[in-house]
C-alpha positions as CSV (number, residue, x, y, z in Angstrom):
1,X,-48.0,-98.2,-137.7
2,X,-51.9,-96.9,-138.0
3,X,-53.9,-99.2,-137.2
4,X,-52.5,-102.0,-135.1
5,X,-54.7,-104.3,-136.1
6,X,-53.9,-104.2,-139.5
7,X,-50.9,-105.5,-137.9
8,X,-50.7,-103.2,-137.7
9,X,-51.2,-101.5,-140.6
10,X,-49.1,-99.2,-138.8
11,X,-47.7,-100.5,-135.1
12,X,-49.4,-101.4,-133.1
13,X,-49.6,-103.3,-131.4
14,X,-46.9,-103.6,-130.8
15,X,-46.1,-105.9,-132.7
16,X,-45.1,-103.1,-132.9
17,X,-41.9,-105.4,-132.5
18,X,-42.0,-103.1,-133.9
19,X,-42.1,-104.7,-136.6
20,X,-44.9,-103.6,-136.6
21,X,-45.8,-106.8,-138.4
22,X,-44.5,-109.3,-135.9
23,X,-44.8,-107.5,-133.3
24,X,-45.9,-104.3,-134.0
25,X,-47.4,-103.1,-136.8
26,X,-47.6,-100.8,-136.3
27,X,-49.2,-100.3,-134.5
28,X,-45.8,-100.0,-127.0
29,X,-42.7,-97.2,-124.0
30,X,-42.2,-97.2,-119.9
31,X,-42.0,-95.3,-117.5
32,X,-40.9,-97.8,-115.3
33,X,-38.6,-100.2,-117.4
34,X,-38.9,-102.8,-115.1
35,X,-35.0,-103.7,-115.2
36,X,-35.3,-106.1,-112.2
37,X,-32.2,-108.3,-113.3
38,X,-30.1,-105.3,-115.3
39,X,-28.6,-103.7,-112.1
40,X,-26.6,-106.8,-110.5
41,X,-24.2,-107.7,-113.4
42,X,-22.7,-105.5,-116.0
43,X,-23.8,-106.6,-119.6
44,X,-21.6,-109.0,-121.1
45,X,-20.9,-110.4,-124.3
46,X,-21.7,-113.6,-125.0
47,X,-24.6,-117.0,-124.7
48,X,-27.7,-116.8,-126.9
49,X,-30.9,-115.1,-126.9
50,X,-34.0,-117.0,-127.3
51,X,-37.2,-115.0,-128.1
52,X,-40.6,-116.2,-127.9
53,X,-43.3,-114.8,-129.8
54,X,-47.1,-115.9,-131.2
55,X,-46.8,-114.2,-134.6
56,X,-43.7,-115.4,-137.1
57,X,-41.4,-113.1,-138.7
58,X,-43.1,-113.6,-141.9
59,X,-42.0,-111.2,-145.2
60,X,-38.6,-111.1,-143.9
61,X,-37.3,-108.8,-146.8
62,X,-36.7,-105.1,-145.8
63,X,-38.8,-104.0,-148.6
64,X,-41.7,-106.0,-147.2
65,X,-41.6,-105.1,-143.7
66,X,-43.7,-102.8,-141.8
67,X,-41.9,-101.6,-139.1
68,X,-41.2,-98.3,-136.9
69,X,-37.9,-97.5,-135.9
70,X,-36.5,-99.9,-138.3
71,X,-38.4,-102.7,-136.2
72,X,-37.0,-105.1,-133.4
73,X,-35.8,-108.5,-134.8
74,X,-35.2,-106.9,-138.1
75,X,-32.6,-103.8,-136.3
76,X,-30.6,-106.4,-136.1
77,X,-30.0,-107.2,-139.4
78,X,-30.9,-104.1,-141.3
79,X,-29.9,-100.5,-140.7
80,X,-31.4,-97.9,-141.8
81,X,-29.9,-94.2,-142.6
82,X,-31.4,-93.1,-139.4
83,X,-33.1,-95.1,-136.6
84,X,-34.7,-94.9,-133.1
85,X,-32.1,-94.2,-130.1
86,X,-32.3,-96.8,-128.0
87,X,-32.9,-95.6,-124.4
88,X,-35.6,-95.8,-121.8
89,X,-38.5,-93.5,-122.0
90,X,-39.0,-90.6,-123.4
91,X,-35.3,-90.3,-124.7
92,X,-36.0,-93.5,-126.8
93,X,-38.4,-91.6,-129.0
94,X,-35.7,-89.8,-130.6
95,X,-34.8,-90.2,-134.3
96,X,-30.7,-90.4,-134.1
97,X,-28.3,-91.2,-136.6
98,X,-27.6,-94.8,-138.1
99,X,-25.7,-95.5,-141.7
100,X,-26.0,-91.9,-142.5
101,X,-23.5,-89.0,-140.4
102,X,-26.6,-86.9,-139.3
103,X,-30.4,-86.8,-139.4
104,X,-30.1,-85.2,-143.5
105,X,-29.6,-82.3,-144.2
106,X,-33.2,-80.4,-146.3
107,X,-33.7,-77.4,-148.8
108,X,-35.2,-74.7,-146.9
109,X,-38.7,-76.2,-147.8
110,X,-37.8,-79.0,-146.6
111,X,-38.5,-81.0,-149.9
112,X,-35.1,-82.2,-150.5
113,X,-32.9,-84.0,-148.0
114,X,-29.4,-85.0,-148.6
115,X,-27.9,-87.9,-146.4
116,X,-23.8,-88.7,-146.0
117,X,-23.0,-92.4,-144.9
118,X,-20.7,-92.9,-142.4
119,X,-16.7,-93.9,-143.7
120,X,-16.3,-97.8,-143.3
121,X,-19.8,-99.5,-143.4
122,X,-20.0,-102.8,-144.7
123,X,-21.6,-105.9,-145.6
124,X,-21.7,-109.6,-143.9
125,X,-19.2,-110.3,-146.8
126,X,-16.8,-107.2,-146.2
127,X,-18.2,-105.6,-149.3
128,X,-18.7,-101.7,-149.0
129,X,-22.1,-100.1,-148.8
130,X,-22.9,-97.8,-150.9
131,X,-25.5,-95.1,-151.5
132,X,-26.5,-96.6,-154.7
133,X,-27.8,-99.9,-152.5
134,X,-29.9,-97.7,-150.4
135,X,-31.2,-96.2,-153.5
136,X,-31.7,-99.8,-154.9
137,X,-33.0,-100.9,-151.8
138,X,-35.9,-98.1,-151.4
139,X,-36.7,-98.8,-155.3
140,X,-37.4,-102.6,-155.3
141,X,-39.8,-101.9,-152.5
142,X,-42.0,-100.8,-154.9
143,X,-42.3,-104.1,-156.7
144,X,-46.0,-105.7,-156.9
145,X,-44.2,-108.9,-155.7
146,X,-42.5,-107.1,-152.5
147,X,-45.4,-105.2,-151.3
148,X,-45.8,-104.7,-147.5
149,X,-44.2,-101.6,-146.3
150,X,-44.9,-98.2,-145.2
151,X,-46.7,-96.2,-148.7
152,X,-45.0,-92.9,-147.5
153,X,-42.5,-93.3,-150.1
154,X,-45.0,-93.8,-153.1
155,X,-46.5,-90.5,-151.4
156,X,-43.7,-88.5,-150.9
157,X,-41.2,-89.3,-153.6
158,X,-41.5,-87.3,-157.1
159,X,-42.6,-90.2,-159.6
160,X,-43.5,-92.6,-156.5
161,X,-47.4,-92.9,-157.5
162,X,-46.4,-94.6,-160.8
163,X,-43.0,-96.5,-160.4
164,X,-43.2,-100.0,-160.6
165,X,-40.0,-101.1,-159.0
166,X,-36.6,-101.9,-160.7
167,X,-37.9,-105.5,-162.3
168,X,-40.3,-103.7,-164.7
169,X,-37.6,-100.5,-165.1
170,X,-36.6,-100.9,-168.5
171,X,-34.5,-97.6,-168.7
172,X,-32.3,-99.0,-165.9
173,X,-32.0,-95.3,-164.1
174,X,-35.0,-96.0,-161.4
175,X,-36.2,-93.5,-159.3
176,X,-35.0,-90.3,-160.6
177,X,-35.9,-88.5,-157.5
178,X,-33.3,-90.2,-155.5
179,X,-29.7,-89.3,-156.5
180,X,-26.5,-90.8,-155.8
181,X,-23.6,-88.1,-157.1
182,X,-21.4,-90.6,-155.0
183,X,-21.0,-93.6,-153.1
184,X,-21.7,-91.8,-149.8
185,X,-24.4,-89.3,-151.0
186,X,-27.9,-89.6,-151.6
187,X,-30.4,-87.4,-152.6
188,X,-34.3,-87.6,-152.3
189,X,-36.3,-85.2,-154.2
190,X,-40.0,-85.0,-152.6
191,X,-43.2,-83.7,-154.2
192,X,-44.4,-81.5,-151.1
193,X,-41.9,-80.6,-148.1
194,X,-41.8,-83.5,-145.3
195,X,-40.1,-82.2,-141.8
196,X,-40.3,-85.7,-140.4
197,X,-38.6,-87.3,-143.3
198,X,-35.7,-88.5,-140.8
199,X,-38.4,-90.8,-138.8
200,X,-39.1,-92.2,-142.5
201,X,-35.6,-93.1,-142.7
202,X,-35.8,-95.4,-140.1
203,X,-38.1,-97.7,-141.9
204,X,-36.3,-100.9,-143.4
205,X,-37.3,-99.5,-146.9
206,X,-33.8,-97.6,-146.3
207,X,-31.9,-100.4,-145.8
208,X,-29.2,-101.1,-148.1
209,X,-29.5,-104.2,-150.6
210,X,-26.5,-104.9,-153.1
211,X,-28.4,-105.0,-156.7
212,X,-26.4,-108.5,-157.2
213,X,-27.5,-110.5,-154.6
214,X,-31.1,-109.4,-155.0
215,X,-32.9,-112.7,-156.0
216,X,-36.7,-110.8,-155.8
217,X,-38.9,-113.2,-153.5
218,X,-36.5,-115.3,-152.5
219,X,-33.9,-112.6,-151.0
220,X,-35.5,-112.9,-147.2
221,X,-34.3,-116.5,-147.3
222,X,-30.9,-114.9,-146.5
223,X,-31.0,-111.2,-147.0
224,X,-27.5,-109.5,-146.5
225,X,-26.9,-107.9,-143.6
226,X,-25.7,-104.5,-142.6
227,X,-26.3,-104.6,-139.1
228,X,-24.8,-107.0,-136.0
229,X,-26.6,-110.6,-136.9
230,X,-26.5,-112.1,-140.3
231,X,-29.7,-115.0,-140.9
232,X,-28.2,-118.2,-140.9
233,X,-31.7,-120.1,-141.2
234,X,-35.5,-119.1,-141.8
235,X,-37.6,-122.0,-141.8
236,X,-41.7,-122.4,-142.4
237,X,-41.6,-118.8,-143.3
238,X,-39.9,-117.0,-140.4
239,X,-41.6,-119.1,-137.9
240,X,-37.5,-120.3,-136.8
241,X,-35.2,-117.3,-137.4
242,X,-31.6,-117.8,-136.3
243,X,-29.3,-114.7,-136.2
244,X,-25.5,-115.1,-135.7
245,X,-22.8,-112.3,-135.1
246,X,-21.9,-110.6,-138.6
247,X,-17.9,-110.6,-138.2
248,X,-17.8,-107.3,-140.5
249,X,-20.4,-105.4,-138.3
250,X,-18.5,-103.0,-136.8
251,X,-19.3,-100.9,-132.8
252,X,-17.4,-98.3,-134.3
253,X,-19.9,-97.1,-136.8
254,X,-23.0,-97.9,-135.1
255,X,-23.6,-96.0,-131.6
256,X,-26.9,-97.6,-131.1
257,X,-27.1,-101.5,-130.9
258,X,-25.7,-103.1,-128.5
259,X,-25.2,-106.8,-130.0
260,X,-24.3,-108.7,-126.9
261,X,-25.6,-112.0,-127.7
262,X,-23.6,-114.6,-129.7
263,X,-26.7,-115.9,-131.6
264,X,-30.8,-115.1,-131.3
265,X,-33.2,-117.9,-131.9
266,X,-36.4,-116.3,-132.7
267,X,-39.0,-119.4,-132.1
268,X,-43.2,-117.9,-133.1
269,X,-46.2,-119.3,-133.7
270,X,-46.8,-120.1,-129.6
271,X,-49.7,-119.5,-127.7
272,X,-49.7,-116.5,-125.7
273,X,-50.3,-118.3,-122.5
274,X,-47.6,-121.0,-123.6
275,X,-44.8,-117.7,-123.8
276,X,-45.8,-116.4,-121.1
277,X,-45.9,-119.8,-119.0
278,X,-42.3,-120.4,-120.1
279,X,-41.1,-117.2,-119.4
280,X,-42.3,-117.3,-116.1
281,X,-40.4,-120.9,-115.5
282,X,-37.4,-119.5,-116.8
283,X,-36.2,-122.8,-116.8
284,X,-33.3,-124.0,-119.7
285,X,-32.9,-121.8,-122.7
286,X,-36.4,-120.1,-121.6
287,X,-33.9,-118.5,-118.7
288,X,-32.7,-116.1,-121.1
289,X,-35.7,-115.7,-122.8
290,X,-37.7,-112.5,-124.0
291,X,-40.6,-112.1,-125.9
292,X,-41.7,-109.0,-128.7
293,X,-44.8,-109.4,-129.0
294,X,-47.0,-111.1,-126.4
295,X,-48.3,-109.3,-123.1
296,X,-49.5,-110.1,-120.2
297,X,-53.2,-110.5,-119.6
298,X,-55.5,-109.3,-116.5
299,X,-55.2,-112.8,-114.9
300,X,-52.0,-113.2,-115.5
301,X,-50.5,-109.8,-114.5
302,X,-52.4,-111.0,-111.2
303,X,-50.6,-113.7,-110.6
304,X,-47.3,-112.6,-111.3
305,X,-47.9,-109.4,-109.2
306,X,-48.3,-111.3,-106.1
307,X,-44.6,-113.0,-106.8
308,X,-42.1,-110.3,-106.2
309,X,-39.3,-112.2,-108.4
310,X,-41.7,-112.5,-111.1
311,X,-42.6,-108.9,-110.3
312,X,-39.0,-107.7,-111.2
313,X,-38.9,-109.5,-114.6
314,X,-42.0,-107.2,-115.8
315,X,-41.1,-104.7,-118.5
316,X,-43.4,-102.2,-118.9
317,X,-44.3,-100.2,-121.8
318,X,-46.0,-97.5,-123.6
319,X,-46.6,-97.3,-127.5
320,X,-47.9,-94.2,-129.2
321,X,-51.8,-95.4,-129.6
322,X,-55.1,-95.1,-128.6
323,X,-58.3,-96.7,-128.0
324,X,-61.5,-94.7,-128.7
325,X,-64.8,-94.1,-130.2
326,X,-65.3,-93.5,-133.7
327,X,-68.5,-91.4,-135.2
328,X,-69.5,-91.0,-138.7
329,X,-71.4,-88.0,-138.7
330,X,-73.0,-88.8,-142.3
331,X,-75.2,-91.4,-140.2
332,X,-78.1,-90.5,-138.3
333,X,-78.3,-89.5,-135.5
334,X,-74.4,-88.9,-135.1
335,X,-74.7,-85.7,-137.4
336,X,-75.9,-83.7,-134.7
337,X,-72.8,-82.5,-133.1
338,X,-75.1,-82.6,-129.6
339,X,-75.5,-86.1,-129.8
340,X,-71.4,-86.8,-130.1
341,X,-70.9,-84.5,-127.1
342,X,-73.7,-86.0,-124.9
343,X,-71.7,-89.5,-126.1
344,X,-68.6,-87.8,-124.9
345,X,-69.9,-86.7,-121.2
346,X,-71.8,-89.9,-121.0
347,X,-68.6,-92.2,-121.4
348,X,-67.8,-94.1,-118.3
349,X,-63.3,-94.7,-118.8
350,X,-63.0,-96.3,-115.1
351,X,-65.7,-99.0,-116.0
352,X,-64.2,-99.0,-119.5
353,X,-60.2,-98.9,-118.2
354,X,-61.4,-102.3,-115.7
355,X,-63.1,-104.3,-119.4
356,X,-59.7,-103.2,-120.7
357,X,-57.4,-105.5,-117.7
358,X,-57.4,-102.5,-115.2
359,X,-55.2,-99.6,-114.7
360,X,-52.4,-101.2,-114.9
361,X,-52.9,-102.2,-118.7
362,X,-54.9,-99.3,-119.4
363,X,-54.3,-95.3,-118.7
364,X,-57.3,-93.3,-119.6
365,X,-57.3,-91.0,-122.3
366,X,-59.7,-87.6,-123.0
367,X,-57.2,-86.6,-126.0
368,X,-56.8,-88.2,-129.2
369,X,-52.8,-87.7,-128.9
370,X,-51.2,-89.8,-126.2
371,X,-49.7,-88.4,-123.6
372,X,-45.9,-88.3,-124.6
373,X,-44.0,-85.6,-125.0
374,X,-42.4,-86.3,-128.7
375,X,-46.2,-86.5,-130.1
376,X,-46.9,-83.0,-129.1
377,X,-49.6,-83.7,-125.8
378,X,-51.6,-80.7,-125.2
379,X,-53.7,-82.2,-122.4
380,X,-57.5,-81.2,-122.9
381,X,-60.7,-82.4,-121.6
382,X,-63.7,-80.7,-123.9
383,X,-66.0,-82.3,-122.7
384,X,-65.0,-83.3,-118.8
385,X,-66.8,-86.4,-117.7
386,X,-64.6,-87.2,-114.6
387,X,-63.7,-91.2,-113.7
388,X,-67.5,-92.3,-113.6
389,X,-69.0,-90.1,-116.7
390,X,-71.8,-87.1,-116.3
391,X,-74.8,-88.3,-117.4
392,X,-76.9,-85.9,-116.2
393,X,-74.7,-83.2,-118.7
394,X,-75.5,-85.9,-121.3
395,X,-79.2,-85.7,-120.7
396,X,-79.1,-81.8,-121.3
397,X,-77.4,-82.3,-124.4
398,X,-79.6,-84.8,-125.7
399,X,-82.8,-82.8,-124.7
400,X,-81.0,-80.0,-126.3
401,X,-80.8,-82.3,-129.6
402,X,-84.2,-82.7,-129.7
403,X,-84.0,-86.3,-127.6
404,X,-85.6,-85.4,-124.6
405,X,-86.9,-89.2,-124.3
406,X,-83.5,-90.9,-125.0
407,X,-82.6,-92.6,-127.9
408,X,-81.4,-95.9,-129.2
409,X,-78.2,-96.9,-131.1
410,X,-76.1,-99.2,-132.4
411,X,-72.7,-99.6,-131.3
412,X,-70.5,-101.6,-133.8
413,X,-67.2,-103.9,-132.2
414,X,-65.0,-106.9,-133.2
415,X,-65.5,-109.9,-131.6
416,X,-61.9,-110.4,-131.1
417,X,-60.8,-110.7,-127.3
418,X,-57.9,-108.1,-127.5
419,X,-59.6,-105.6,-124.8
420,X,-59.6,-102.5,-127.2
421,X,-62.6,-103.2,-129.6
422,X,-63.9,-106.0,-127.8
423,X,-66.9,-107.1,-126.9
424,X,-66.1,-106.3,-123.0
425,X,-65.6,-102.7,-123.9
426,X,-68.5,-102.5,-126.0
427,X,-70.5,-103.8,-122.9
428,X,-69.2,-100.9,-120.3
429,X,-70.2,-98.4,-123.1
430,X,-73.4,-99.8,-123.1
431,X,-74.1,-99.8,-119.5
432,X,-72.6,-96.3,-118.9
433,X,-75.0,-94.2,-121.7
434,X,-77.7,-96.1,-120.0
435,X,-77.7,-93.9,-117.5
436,X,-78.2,-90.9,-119.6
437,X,-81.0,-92.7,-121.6
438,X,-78.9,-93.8,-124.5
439,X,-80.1,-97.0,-125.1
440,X,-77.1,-99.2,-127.4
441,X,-77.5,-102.0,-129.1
442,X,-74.2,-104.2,-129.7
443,X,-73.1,-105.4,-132.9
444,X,-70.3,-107.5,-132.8
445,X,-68.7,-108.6,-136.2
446,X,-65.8,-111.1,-136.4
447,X,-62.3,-109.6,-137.0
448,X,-62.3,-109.0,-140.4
449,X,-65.9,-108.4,-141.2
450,X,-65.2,-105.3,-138.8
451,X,-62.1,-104.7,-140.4
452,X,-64.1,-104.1,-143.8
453,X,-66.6,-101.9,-142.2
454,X,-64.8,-99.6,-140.2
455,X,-62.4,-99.2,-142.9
456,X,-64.8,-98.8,-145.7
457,X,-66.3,-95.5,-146.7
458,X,-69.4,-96.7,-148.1
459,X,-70.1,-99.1,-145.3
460,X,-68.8,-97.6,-142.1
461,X,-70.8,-97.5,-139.1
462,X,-72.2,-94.6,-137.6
463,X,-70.9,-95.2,-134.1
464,X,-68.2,-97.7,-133.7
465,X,-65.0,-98.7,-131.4
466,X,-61.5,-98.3,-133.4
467,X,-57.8,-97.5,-132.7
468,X,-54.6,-96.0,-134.1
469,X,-51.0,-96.1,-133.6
470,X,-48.3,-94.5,-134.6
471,X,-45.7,-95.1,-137.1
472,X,-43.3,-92.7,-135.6
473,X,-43.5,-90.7,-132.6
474,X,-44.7,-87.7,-133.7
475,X,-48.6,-86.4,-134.3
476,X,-48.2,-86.4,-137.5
477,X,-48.8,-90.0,-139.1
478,X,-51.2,-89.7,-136.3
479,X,-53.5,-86.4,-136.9
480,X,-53.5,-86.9,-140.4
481,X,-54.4,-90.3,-142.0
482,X,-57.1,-89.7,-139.4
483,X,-58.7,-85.9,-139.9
484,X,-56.8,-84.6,-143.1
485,X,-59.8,-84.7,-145.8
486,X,-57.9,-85.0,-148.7
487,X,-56.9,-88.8,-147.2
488,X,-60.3,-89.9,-147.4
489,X,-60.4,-92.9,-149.7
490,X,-63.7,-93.4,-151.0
491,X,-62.4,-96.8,-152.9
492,X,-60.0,-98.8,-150.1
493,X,-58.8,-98.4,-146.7
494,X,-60.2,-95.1,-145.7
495,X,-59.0,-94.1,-142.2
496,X,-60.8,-91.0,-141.7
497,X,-63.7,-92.3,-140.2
498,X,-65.3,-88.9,-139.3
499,X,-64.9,-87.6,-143.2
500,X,-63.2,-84.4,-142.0
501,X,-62.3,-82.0,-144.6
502,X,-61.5,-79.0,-143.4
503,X,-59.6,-76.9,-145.3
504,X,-58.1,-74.7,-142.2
505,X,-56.6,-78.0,-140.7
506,X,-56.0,-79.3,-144.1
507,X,-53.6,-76.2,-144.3
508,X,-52.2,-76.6,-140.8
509,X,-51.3,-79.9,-141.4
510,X,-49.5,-78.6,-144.7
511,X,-47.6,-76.0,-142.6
512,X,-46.8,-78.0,-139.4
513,X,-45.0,-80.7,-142.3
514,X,-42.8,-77.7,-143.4
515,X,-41.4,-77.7,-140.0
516,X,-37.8,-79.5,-139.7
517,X,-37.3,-78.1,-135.8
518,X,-39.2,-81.6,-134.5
519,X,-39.9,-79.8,-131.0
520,X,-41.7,-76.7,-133.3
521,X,-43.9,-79.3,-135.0
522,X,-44.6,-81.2,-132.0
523,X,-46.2,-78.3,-130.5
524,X,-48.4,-77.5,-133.2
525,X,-49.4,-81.1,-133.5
526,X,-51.0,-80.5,-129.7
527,X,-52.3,-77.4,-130.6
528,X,-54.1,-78.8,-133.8
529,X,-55.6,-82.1,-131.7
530,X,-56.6,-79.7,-129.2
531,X,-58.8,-78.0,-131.8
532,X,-59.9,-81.3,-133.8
533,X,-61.5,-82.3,-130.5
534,X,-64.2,-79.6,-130.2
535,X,-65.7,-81.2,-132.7
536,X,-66.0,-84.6,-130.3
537,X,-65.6,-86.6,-134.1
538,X,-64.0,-89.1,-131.5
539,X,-64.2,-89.9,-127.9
540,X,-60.6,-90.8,-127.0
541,X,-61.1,-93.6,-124.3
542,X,-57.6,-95.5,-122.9
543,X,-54.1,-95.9,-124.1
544,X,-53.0,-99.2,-123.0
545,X,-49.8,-100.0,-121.0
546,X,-47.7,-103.1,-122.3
547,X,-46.8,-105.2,-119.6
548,X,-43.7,-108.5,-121.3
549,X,-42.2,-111.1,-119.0
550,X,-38.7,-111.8,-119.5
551,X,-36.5,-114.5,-118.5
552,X,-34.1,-114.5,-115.5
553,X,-30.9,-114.5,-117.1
554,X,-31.9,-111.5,-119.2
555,X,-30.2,-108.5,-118.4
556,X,-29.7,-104.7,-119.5
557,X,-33.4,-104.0,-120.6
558,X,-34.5,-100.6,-122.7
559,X,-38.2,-100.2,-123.3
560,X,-38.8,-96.7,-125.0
561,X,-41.7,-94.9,-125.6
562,X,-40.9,-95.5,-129.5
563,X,-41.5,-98.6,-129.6
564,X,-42.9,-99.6,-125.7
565,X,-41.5,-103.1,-126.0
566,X,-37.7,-104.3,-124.9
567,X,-35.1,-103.7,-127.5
568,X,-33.7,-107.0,-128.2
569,X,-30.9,-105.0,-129.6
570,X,-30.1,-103.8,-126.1
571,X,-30.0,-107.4,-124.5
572,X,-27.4,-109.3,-123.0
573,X,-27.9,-112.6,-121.0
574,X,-25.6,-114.5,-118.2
């Protein structure tokens, strides 16, 4: 998901559910799952699943979605020819296996990657699945009217930039980059090689959709489903989703979801403090309860900390993203490379991990990768500022930049109170560089006025707060929408806020995406961050820690550090 906010225009947030769009856009996994009720009863099948969330399941079309993994409410419903395994932790971040036999197999450049489905796989009507509704499926995604997900595809595919979708086809044949010699074989031609392309595959883009029971708009009203659950009603536009057992899903061809519940009743647009309220009762249906997409705030984890049986209903998780600070070195006077660093050693993270909820919502960062394995973390600390900052090393540096008196700027930040860009982060910033005579004035835009700014070439502030997620877990889709210059948009979204363009890490990026051994790349991913960072284009602050209540009859919780939220696909209740 990048930027979580966008809801993530890539995870986040986890929304993150992920869907990235309802729960995680992308732009949350645990170290500790917090099982507290999974160990006294062995999961059974049965009851339903309730799940309380503030954002509705809107776009509830796979072609529309923006999800991670193949997303949390909608795994349930559609697979995908690969998807996320579903364990705890760092295991969880692994791209396994889902319609397709194996993670594809590529051409030695790795821009061709032929996938097998497994024998068997079928509708919700008992109708087989084919390779030719995957390739349908991927195609009407890039309809006008069905716009939403992921624009890797358009990116990677030969002929993606200009296809139009299969409504405006008239030759009939589609994509001619993805083949289908037979009902279980497809074949994806790419324009440049793509080691990662098995994370891709888990996006609901992949999932299969039977050309004859595509009605265009009006197919998320009752998609088909190739996975446990089959939609049995959407109302107000996904803001009452009800899921019930698909009687042709079969265990035997899916290793990953679980499917214990009889139904799920997805219930959104709820206050955050009304989910959490509830889920803290437990009382009625709310007893086997979870939510995807609502944490728990500062005064909230407080309370329920102090309540040992509330205690052991916490999940926690932790996401691929992080928090920082954002220069744009064509602005004054953050194109003296002095100036970022004396930012960097001036930077306070305890007072700014406390404006953020406290350490136990927020783990301090000095790289821009976060610090999981399956990213590639290289831990680094150019320019070491300890818990409390080094203002003194700031001073030098400014002095050094010709600032021997100080200097004044302006630090730009939402005014949303989501404890990342924030105005309470903004304010720790501020009071930390005053103590190594930066003097910062805050400018604090609502949510989508900052939105336009930060994400606008021509308008973006010089020194600003911003944040990324992942859209798999790899540093990939996180080094390079971010630092590879030839992703600068000068029209649009432009994510590249410190206009890199370097042509050595251009070509690194090139040669790390040739890479199919996913450990291999993972390393050089570290390496390559570790090298981005000496040129302090960011100030990496805090990856956050997601912290979901869950009701008392849930049981058999997985949080992974793919997602960082529980995997209602995991879930049974008592």
């Amino acid at each position: 998901m990048r930027q979580p906010s966008v809801i993530a225009r890539r995870v986040a947030a986890a929304s993150v559910s992920v869907v990235l769009a309802a729960g995680a856009a992308a732009c949350a996994g645990p170290k500790d799952s917090g099982a507290g009720g999974s160990s006294d009863a062995k999961p059974q099948k049965g009851g339903t699943l309730t799940v309380l969330n503030s954002a509705p399941q809107s776009d509830f079309d796979p072609a529309r979605l923006y999800t991670s993994g193949g997303g949390n409410v909608p795994s349930l419903v559609f697979r995908t020819l690969t998807t996320r395994n579903r364990e705890d932790g760092a295991q969880g971040a692994k791209v396994v296996p889902d319609l397709a036999t194996d993670l594809g197999k590529p051409s030695k450049n790795a821009t061709v990657w032929t996938y097998t489905l497994k024998k068997g796989l079928t509708y919700e009507d008992g109708s087989p699945i084919t390779s030719a509704d995957i390739k349908y499926g991927i195609e009407r995604s890039f309809a006008a009217e069905l716009s939403g997900g992921a624009p890797y595809l358009r990116d990677w595919l030969i002929g993606g930039a200009d296809y139009q979708g299969p409504y405006k086809d008239k030759s009939g044949k589609g994509l001619t980059s993805i083949e289908t010699p037979d009902a279980r074989t497809i074949v994806f031609h790419l324009n440049k090689p793509e080691g990662e392309f098995p994370y891709l595959a888990t996006q609901t883009q992949f999932a299969p959709v039977p050309k004859a029971k595509d009605d265009g708009t009006k197919y998320e009203e009752h998609p088909v489903s190739s996975g446990p659950y089959k939609v049995v009603r959407n109302e107000n536009d996904g803001e009452r989703l009800v899921l019930e057992r698909n009687p042709h899903w079969s265990a035997q061809t899916d290793d990953e979801r679980k499917a214990y519940p009889d139904k799920i009743d997805v219930r959104s647009g709820l206050d955050s403090s009304v989910i959490n309220q509830r889920l803290s009762a437990g009382q009625g249906a709310d007893a086997t309860a979870v939510t995807t997409d609502t944490n728990l705030g500062p005064a909230e984890l407080a309370k329920v900390t102090g309540d040992k049986k509330l205690a052991a209903r916490v999940g926690t998780g932790h996401f691929g993203y992080t928090n920082y600070i954002a220069f744009n070195p064509k602005v004054k006077p953050f194109d003296n490379p002095k100036v970022r660093q004396a930012i960097s050693y001036a930077v306070d993270r305890s007072s700014v991990i406390n404006a953020a909820g406290g350490s136990s919502l927020a783990e301090p960062a000095t790289t821009y990768l976060p610090n999981q394995k399956s990213f590639g973390y290289t831990a680094y600390d150019h320019f070491p500022a300890g818990a409390s900052g080094n203002p003194q090393k700031a001073k030098e540096l400014l002095k050094e930049a010709g600032y021997k008196n100080g200097l004044t700027v302006t630090l730009t930040h939402s005014n949303a109170k989501d404890f990342e860009t924030s105005p309470e982060i903004a304010t720790a910033l501020q009071d930390a560089l005053k103590k190594a005579g930066i003097t910062v004035k805050l400018q604090g835009l609502e949510e989508n006025d900052y939105k336009d700014k930060a994400h606008s070439a021509k308008k973006e502030p010089g020194f600003f707060l911003a944040h990324w997620g992942a859209d798999w877990p790899s540093g990939g889709p996180f080094l390079a929408p971010i630092f590879d210059g030839r992703q600068i948009v000068k029209d649009g979204a432009n994510f590249n806020t410190g206009f890199l363009d370097d042509k050595s890490i251009n070509a690194e990026i090139d040669s790390i995406n040739k890479l199919t051994d996913l450990d291999a790349a993972a390393k050089r991913w570290g390496a390559l961050d570790k090298k981005i960072g000496e040129q302090a284009l960011t100030v990496p602050l805090f990856h956050p820690v997601y912290k979901r209540l869950y009701g008392p009859d849930v049981r058999n919780i997985v949080i992974s550090d793919w997602t960082g939220v529980l995997d209602i696909s995991q879930v049974s209740v008592k």
